[in-house]
Structures are given as C-alpha cells and as structure tokens.
N, C-alpha and C positions, 0 to 999 in steps of 0.2 A: 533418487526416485526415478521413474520413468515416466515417459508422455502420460497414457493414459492416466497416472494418478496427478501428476500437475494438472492436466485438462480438470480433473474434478475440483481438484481446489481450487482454481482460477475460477471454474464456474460459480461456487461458493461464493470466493470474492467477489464476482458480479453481483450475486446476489443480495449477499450483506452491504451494498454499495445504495441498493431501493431503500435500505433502511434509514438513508441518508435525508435530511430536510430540507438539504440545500438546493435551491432552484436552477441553480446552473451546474455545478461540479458534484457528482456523487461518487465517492471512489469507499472500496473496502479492502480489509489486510482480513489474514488467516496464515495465523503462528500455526506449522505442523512439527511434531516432535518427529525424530530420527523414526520409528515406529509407525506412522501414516499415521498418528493419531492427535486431534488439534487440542493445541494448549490455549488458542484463544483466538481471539475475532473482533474485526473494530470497525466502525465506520467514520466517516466524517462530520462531526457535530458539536454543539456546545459542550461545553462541561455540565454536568448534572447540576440540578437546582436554577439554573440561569432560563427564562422566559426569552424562548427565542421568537415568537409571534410576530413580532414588529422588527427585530433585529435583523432577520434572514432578507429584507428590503432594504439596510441601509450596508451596501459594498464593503466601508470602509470598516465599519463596527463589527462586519459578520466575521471580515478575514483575521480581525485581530484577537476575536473570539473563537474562530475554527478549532479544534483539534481533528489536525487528521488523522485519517483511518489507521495507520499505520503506528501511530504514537498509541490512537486509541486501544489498538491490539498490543501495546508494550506496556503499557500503565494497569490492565487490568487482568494479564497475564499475571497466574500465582506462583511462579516458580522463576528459577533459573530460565534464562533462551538460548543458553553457550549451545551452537552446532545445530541450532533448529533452521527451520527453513519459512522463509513470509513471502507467500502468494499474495499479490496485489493486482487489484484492476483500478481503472482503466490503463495504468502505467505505471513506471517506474515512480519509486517514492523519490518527492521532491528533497531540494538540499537543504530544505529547512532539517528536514526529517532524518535525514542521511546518519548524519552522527548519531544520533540517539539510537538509532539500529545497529549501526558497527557498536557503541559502546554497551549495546544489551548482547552480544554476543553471536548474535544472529548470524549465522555461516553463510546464505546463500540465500538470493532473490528471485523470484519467477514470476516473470510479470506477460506483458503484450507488447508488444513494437507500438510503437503511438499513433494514433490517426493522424491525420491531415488538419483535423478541426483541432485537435490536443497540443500541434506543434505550437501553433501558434503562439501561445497560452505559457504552456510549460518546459519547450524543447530544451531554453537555456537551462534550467534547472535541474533537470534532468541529466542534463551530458554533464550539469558538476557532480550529481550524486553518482552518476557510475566513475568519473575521475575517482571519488572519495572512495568506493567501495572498489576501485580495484588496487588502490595504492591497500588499503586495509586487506587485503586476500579475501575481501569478500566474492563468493561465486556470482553471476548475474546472467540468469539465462531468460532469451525473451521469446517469446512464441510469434510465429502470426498469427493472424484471426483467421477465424473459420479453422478448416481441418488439414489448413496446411503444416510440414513439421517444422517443428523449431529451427530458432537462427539465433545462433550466440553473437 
C-alpha cells in the first residue's frame, strides 16, 4: 500500500480503539485485504456474554479476561487472512498475540512507533513480537505520529 492509505487505516484503528471499555489501554486492529478493502476489525474487550461492569475495576480479572484487539480482528474475520495486512493502534501487537497473527497468515503489520507513556507498559513485548514477526517474514512497518513519514 502506500502512506496515504496506511494513514487511513491507522486512523480507523484509532478509532475502533474508543470502542474499547477499558479504562486504561484502548487499542484497535483493521484486517485490509490486498484490494484496500477491510475484512474485519476488533477492539480490546471481553468476550461476548461476560458482564464486564464491575470486572473492568479489578486489574487482575480484567487482564485475564481481555481479548485484544488484534485477536478480536482474527476470531471474527470470515475468511482466510494469508497476505492481508493489520493496521493497529496505539502499537505494535503484543507477544501474547504475536503468534496468532503469523499463524492466521497475516503478511505484514502497520502500526505507530510507541509513545513514551507505552514504553513503559509494553516496550518488552513488543521488541519480542517484532523478533517473532521478522524471523516469520512477516513485514512491520511503523509510522511516526503526526504527519511525519514512516520509519521501518
């Protein structure tokens, strides 16, 4: 693809990241098929049917209940993902998630360089999932913020 269409889909992903309930971390994925056109979208949230009301307060119960955005975009995608591409914000998907995306076929990642507030949080995780995704030939390209051009 090119900048201007990753810019859209990363914006996307921002967006679909609001739809999150989470009171600290809101992150979204946006599966695009080789065509610019999206196969699916996820945010970070419980699994359906589960009352998340009082669970989103307790740390330990919320994280082991999360599914992220990025799975959430894998699990309810209806097709094949061999060679598509997943736009994510605020950052690279974490190593939980890592695998599950190289083994859905997923060709290539376009995410954001991490904030300062993110590093803290995620950095380790992160530098294992790009280990993982470039031993797998997966692509990993990251933007800066704002309307600076990308930095692989």
């Amino acid at each position: 693809m090119n900048e201007k269409w990753d810019r859209r889909f990363l914006e996307l992903a921002k967006h679909i990241s609001t739809w999150s309930k989470d009171p600290s971390t809101k992150c979204g994925a946006v599966v695009v098929r080789p065509n610019k056109t999206i196969a699916s979208v996820g945010y970070n949230g419980f699994p359906r049917g589960l009352d998340d009301d009082e669970r989103l307060n307790n740390r330990q119960e919320k994280l082991s209940l999360t599914i992220h955005a990025e799975m959430n975009a894998i699990l309810v995608a209806e097709e094949p993902l061999n060679g598509y591409t997943l736009y994510t914000y605020p950052f690279l998907p974490c190593n939980r998630c890592a695998p599950h995306i190289i083994q859905s076929g997923i060709s290539s990642i376009i995410s954001y360089h991490m904030s300062d507030y993110s590093k803290e949080t995620w950095w380790d995780s992160t530098n294992k999932s790009r280990e993982y995704f470039n031993e797998a030939w997966v692509s990993v390209v990251l933007y800066k913020r704002g309307k600076e051009k990308r930095n692989d």
